[in-house]
C-alpha positions as CSV (number, residue, x, y, z in Angstrom):
1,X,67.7,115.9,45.7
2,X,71.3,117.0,46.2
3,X,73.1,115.5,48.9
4,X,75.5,118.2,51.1
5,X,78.0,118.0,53.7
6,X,75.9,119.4,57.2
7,X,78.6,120.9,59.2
8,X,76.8,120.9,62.8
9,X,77.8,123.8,65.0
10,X,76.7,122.1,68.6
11,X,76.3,125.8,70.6
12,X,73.7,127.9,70.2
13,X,75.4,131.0,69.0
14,X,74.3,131.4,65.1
15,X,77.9,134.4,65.0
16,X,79.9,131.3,65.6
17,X,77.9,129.1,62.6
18,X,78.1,132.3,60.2
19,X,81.6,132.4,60.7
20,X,82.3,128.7,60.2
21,X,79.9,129.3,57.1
22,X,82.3,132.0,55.7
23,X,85.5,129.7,56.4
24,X,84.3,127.4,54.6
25,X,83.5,129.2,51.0
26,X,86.9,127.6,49.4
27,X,85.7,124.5,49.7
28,X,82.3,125.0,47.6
29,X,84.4,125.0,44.4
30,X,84.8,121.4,45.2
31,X,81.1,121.2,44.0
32,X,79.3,119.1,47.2
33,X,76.7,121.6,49.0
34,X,77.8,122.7,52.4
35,X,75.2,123.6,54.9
36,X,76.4,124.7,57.9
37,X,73.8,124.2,61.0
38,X,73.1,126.2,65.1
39,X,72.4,123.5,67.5
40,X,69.9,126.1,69.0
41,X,69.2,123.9,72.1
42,X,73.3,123.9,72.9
43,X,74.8,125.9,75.2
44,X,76.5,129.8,74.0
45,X,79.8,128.5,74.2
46,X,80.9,125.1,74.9
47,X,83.9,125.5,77.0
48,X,83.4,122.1,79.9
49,X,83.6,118.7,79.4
50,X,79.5,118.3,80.7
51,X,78.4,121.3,78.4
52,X,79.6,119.1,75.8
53,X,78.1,116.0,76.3
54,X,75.4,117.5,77.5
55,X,74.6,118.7,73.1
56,X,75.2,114.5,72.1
57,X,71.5,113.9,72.2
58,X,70.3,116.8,70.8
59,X,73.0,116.7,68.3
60,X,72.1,113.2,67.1
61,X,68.9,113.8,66.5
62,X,69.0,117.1,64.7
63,X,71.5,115.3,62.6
64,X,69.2,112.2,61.8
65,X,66.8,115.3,60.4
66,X,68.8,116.4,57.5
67,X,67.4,113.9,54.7
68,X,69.7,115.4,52.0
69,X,73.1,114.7,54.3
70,X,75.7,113.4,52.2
71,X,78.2,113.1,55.5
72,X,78.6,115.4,58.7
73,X,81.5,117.6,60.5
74,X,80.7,118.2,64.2
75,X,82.1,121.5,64.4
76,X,83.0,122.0,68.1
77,X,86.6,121.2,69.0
78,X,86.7,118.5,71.3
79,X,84.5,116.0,69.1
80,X,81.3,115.8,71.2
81,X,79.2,113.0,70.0
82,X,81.6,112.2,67.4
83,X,81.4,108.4,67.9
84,X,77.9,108.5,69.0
85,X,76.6,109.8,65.1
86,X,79.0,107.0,63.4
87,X,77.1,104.6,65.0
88,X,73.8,106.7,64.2
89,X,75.0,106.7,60.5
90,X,77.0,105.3,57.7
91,X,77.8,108.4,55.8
92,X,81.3,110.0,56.4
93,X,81.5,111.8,60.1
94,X,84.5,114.0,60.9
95,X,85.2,115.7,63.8
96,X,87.2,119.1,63.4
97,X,89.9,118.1,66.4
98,X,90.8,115.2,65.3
99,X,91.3,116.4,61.5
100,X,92.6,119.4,62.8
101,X,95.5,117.2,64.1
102,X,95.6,115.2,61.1
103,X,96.3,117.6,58.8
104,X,98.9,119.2,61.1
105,X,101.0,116.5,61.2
106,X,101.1,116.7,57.3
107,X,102.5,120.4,58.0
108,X,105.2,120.1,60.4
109,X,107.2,118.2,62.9
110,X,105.6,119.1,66.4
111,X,102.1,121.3,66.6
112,X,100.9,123.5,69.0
113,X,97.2,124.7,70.0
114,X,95.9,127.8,70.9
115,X,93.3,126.8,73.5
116,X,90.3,129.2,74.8
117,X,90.7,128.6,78.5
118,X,92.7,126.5,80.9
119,X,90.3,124.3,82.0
120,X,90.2,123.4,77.5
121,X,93.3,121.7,77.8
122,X,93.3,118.8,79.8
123,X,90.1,117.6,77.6
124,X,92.8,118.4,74.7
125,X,95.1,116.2,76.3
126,X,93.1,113.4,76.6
127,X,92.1,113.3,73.1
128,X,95.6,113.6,71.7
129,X,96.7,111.0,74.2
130,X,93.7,108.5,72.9
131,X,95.2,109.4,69.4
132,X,98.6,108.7,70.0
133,X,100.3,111.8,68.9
134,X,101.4,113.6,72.3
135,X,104.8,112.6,71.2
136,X,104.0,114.8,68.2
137,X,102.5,118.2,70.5
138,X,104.9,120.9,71.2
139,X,102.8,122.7,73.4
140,X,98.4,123.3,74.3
141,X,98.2,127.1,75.5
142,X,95.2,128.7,76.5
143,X,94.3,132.5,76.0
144,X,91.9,132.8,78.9
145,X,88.9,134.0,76.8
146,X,85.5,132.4,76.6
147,X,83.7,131.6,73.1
148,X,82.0,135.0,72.9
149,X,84.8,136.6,73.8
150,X,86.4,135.4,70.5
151,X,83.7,137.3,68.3
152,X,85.7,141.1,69.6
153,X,89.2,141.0,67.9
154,X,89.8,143.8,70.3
155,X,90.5,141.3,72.8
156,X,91.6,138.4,71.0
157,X,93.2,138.9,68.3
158,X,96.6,140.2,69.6
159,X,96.0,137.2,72.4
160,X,95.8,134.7,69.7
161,X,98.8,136.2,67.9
162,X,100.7,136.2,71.6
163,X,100.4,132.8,72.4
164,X,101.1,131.2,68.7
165,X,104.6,132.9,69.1
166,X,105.0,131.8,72.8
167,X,104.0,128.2,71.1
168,X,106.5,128.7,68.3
169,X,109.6,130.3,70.3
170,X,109.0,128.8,73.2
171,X,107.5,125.0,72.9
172,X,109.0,124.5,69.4
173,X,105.9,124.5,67.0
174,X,106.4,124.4,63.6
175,X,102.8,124.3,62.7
176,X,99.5,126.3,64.9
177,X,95.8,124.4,65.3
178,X,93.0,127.0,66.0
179,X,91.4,125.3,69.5
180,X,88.1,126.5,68.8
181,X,85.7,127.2,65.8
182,X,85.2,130.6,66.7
183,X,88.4,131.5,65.6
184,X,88.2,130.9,62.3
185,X,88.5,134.2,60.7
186,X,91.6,135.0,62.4
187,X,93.9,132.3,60.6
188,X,94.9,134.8,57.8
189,X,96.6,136.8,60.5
190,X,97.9,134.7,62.5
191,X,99.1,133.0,59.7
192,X,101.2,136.2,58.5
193,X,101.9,137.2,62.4
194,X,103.6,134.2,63.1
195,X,104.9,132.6,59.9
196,X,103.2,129.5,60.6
197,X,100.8,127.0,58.7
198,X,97.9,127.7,61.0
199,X,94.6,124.9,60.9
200,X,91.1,126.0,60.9
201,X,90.0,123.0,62.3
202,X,86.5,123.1,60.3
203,X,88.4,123.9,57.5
204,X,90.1,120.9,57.7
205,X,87.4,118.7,59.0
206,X,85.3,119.8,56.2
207,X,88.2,119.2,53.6
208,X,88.4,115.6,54.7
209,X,84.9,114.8,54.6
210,X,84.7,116.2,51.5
211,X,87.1,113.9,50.1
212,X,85.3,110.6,51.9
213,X,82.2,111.8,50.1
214,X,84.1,111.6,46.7
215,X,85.5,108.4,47.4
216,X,82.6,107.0,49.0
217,X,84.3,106.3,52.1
218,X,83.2,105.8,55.2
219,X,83.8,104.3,58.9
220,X,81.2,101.3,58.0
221,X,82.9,100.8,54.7
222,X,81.9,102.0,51.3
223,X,78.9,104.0,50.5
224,X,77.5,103.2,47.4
225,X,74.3,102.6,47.0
């Protein structure tokens, strides 16, 4: 049977798991199977701290189903259950916020994200604090939109493209994270907008695990069989 990277989206909306899906179509030429999965017992939108914990159980177990799993990306930003599946398993688990930050520290000097709403941020902040790398964030703005509301570029793309400059002129970053996996088909644009490397964060998340599947890595040590 061949083995594939699951890339779990934890809310329920199947628009935000088809547009992960579609982000993630560079990486296939890498040659590992990517199957990207709707947590259809999860909330529309995960946008609190409770309606993400609340999708850890059902998250672990819909992950434990998926017998041809080669490693996993959780693909909400802000990492829900992300400790909870590597103890579940000991294939390669990546979270896209935290290798959304990874990767932007190889891209520039201070980084700046491009939150959904207010109440995102101080769970962003407690992450990068836990991480170590506030020293290292110019700046966590919010665009005061939900998850749906990300689906209508009417009303977010020119937000999006707002608050990366306000993060670049204003806070000083030289590279843009995406705060949400529902924005992943605006990084092209925001990209040319604003002159910055921009992150997909399941792009990067995916990238990583990818890599730990190659090299049989793995948070319990190597994973050869």
């Amino acid at each position: 049977m061949s083995r594939s990277l699951i890339v779990i989206n934890p809310n329920a909306s199947q628009r935000v798991t088809d547009g992960i899906d579609a982000a993630l179509g560079p990486l296939r030429a890498f040659g590992t199977p990517i199957r990207c999965l709707t947590l259809t017992e999860g909330p529309p939108g995960i946008e609190s701290q409770k309606q993400a914990d609340l999708t850890i159980g059902p998250m672990l177990r819909l992950a434990a189903a998926q017998q041809d799993a080669a490693g996993y990306v959780i693909a909400c930003f802000g990492d829900p259950g992300l400790h909870a599946l590597r103890d579940q398993t000991p294939l390669p688990v990546v979270g896209i916020q935290e290798a959304a930050v990874m990767t932007a520290l190889t891209l520039g000097q201070r980084f700046g994200v491009i939150a959904i709403l207010p109440g995102s941020v101080p769970r962003h902040l407690r992450s990068f604090g836990a991480m170590g790398v506030l020293d290292r964030l110019a700046g966590d703005r919010a665009l005061g939109l939900t998850v749906a509301d990300l689906a209508d570029p009417a009303k977010s793309l020119d937000a999006m493209i707002t608050t990366g400059k306000r993060l670049r002129d204003d806070d000083g970053a030289n590279v843009l994270i995406m705060g949400c996996a529902g924005m992943a088909h605006y990084r092209a644009a925001l990209e040319a907008e604003t002159g910055l490397p921009v992150v997909e964060p399941c792009q990067a998340a995916a990238a990583m695990a990818l890599g730990q599947i190659a090299l049989h890595l793995s948070h319990k040590g190597a994973t050869h069989a």
